[in-house]
C-alpha positions as CSV (number, residue, x, y, z in Angstrom):
1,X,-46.9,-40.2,-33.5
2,X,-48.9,-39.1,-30.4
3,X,-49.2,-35.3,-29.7
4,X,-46.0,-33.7,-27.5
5,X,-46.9,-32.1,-24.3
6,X,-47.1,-28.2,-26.1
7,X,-44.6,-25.3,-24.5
8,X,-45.9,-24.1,-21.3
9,X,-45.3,-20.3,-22.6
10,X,-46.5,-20.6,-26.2
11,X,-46.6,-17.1,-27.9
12,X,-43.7,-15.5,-25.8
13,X,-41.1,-16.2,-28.6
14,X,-43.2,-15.1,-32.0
15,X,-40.0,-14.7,-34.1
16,X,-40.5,-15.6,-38.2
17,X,-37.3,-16.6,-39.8
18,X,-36.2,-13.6,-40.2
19,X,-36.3,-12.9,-36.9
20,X,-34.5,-16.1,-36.1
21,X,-31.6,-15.0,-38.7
22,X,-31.4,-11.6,-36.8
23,X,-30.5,-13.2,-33.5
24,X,-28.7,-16.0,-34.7
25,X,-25.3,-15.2,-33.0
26,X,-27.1,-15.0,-29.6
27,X,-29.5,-17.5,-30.2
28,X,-26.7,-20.3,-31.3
29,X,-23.5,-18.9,-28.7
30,X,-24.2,-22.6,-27.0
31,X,-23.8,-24.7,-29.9
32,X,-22.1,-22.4,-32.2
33,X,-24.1,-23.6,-35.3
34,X,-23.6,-22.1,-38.9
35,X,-26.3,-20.1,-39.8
36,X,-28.5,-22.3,-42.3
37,X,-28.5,-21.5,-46.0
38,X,-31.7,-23.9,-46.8
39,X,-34.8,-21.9,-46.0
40,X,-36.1,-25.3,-44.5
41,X,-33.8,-25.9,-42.2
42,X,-34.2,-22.3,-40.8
43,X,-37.8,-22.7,-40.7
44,X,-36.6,-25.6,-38.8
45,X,-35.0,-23.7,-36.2
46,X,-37.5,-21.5,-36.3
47,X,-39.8,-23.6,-34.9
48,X,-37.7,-24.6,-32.3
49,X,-37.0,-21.2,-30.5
50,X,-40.5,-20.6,-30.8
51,X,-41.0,-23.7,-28.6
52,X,-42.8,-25.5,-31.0
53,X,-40.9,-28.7,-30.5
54,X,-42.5,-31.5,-32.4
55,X,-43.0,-29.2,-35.6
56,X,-39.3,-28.6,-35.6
57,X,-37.9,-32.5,-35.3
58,X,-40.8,-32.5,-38.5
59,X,-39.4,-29.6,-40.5
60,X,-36.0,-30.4,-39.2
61,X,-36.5,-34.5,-40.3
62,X,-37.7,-33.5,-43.3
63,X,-35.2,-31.0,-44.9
64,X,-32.3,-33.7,-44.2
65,X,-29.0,-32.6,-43.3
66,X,-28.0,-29.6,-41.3
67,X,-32.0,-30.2,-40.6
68,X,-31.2,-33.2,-38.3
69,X,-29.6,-30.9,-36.0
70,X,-32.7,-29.0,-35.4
71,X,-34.3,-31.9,-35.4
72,X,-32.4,-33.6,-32.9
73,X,-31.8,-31.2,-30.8
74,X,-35.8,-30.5,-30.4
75,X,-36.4,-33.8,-29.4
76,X,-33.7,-33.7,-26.7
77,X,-34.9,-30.5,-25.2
78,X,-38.3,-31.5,-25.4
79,X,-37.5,-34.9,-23.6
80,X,-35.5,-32.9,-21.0
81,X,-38.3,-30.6,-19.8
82,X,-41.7,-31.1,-21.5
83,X,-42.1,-35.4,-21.6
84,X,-43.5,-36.5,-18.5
85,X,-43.4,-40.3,-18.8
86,X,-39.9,-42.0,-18.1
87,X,-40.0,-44.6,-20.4
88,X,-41.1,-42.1,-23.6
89,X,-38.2,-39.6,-22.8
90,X,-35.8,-42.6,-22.3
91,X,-36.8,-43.8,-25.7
92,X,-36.7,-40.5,-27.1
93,X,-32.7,-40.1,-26.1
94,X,-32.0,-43.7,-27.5
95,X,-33.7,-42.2,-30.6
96,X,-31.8,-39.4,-31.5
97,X,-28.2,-41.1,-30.1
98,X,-28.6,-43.7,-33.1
99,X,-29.8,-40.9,-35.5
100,X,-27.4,-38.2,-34.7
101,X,-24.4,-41.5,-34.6
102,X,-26.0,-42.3,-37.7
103,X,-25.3,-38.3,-38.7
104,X,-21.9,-37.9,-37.6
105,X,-20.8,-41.0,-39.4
106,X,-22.0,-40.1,-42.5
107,X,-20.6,-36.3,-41.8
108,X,-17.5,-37.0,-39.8
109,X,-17.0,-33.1,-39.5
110,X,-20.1,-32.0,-37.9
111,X,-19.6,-31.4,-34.5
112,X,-23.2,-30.5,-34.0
113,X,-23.9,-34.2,-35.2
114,X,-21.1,-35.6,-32.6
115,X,-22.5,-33.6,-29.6
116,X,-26.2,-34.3,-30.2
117,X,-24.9,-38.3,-29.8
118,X,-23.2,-37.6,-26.6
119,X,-25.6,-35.3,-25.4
120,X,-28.3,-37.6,-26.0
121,X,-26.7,-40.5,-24.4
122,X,-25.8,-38.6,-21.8
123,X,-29.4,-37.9,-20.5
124,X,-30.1,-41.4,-21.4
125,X,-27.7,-42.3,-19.0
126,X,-29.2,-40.2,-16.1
127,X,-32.2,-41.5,-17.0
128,X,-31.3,-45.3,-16.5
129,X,-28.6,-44.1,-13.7
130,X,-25.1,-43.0,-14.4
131,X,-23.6,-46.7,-12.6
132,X,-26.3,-48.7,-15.1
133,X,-24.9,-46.7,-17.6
134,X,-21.2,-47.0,-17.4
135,X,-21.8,-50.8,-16.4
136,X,-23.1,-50.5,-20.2
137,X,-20.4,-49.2,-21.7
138,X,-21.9,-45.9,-22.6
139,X,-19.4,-43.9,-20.6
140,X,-16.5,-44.2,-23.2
141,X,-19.1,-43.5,-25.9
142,X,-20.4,-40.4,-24.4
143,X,-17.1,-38.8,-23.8
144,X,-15.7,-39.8,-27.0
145,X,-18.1,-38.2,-29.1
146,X,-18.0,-35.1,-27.3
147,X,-14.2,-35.0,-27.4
148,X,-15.0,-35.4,-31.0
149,X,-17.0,-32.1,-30.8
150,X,-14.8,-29.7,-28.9
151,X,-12.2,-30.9,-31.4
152,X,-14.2,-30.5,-34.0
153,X,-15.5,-26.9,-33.2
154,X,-13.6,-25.1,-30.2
155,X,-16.1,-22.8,-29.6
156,X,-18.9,-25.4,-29.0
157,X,-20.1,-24.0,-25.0
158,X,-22.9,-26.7,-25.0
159,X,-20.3,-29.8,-25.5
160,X,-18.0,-28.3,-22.8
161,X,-20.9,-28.5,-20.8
162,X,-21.8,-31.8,-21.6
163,X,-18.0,-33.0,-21.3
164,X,-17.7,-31.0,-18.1
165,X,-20.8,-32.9,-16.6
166,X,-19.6,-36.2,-17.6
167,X,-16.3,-36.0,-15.5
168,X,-18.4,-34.8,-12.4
169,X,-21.0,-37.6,-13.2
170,X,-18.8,-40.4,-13.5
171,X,-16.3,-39.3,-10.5
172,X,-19.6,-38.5,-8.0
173,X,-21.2,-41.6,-8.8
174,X,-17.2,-44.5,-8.9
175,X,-14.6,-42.3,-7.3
176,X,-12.2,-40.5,-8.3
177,X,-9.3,-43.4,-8.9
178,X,-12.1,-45.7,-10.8
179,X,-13.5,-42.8,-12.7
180,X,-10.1,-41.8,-13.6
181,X,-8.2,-45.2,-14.1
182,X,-11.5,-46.8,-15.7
183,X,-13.0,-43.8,-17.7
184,X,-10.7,-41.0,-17.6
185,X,-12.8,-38.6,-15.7
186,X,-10.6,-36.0,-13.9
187,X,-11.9,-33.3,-11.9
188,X,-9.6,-30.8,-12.8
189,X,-10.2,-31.5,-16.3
190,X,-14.2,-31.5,-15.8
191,X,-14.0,-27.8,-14.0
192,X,-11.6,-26.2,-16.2
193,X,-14.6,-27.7,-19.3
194,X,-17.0,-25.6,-17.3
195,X,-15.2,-22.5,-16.9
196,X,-14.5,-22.6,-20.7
197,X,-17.5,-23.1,-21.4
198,X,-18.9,-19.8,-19.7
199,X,-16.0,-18.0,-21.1
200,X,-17.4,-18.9,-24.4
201,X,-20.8,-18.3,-23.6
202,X,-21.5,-16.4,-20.2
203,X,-25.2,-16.0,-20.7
204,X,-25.8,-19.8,-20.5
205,X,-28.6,-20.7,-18.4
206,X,-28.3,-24.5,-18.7
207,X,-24.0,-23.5,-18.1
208,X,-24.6,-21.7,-14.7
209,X,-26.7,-24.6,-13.8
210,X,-24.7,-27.6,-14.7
211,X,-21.9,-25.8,-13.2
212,X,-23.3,-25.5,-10.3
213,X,-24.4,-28.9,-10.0
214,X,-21.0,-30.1,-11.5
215,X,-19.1,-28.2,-8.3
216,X,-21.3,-30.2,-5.9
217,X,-20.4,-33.4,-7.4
218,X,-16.8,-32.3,-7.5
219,X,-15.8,-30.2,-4.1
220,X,-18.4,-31.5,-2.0
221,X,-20.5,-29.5,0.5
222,X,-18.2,-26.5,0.4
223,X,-19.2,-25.3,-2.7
224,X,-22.4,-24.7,-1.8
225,X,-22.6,-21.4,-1.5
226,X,-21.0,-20.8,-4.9
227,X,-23.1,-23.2,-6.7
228,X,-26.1,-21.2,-5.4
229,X,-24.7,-18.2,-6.5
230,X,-24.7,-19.9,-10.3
231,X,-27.8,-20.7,-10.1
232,X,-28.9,-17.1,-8.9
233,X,-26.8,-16.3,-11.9
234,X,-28.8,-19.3,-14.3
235,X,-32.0,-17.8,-12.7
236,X,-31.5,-13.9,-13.9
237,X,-30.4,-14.8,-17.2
238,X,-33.2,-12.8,-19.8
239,X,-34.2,-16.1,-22.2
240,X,-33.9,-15.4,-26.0
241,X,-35.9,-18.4,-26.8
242,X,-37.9,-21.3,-25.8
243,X,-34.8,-23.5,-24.8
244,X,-33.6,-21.1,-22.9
245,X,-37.1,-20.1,-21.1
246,X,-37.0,-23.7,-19.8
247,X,-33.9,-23.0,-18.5
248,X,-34.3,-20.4,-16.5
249,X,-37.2,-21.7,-15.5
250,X,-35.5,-25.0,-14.0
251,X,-33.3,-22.2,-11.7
252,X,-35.8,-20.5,-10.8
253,X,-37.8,-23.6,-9.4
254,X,-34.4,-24.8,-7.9
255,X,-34.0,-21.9,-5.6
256,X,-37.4,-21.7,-4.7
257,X,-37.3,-25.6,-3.0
């Protein structure tokens, strides 16, 4: 496997594990995942907040299940922000959508497992274009599996986010009657995701953002104003990890265009 691109602020996160368990509440408000009881898969994670990507899918791939989370998740971060060529971060989403399907079906009640898939195909579908995408058939997929999620775990921020996105997606790019009679994208439903997703976690970087962006898609121009403001919000959030850095970063460069 070639060498990942490294984190463009490598050292500003030195937590150990036990540093990692410390935090874990604030470090894991977004995806609301159990705190690990294999020392692996926290090394796992630990490597991931540090921003050392690669070395967590690794750790994360090699300790096996609650691992893959880790694992999973540090690939689609890294493939979000740090891969610079399209056709490796494309094929980095496909990847972990067949592993973390592969997950979920063999764990039916992890929601972690079932909004890694969406999530994942999700960005995929961005990637290839959101009309490609649901022309696939990856529409239904994507909001079934995070449906599955939310159900799964109430308190998961980062699949209302992701769920939230897809209704703006979907009704930005058909409509609103063909998102709704063909995919059952609603807009009402997609804000009220967002906004319960910030309720859960109001610190969310990547929540303020797609928030913003999701109000765009979904009131037009006259949200402009109040989309900024998010992304002010997004932009003076204090990071707690590597994920999050990038985050903040991706605000920060927003506003400054």
């Amino acid at each position: 496997m070639a060498k990942w691109a490294p984190f463009p602020h490598a050292g500003e996160f030195d937590y150990s594990p036990a540093d990692v368990q410390a935090r874990w509440a604030r470090l894991h408000a977004g995806d609301a995942e159990p705190l690990p009881k294999d020392p692996a898969v926290l090394q796992a994670w630990t490597h991931f907040h540090r921003g050392e990507f690669q070395q967590a899918m690794e750790a994360g791939l090699q300790a096996g299940g609650a691992g893959l989370n880790a694992a999973n998740k540090a690939v689609c971060i890294y493939a979000t922000y740090l891969e610079k060529k399209e056709k490796a971060r494309q094929e980095l989403f496909v990847e972990v959508a067949r592993r973390a399907e592969a997950h979920a079906l063999r764990d039916p009640q992890n929601a972690a497992a079932w909004h890694l898939h969406g999530y994942a195909l999700g960005r995929y579908s961005q990637a290839i274009s959101v009309a490609k995408a649901l022309a696939q058939g990856l529409g239904g997929k994507v909001k079934d599996s995070l449906e599955k999620a939310i159900k799964l775990n109430p308190r998961h921020a980062d699949a209302h986010i992701a769920l939230a996105s897809f209704h703006a997606e979907v009704i930005d790019k058909v409509g609103a009657l063909i998102g709704g009679m063909t995919y059952g994208a609603r807009k009402q439903t997609g804000l009220k995701l967002f906004q319960e997703a910030l309720k859960l976690h109001p610190q969310s970087a990547i929540g303020l953002i797609e928030y913003a962006n999701g109000l765009v898609m979904l009131e037009g121009e006259a949200k402009l104003a109040d989309a900024t403001e998010l992304y002010e919000r997004a932009a003076a959030v204090e990071p707690m990890d590597a994920s999050e850095r990038l985050d903040v970063a991706l605000a920060q460069a927003e506003l400054q265009e």
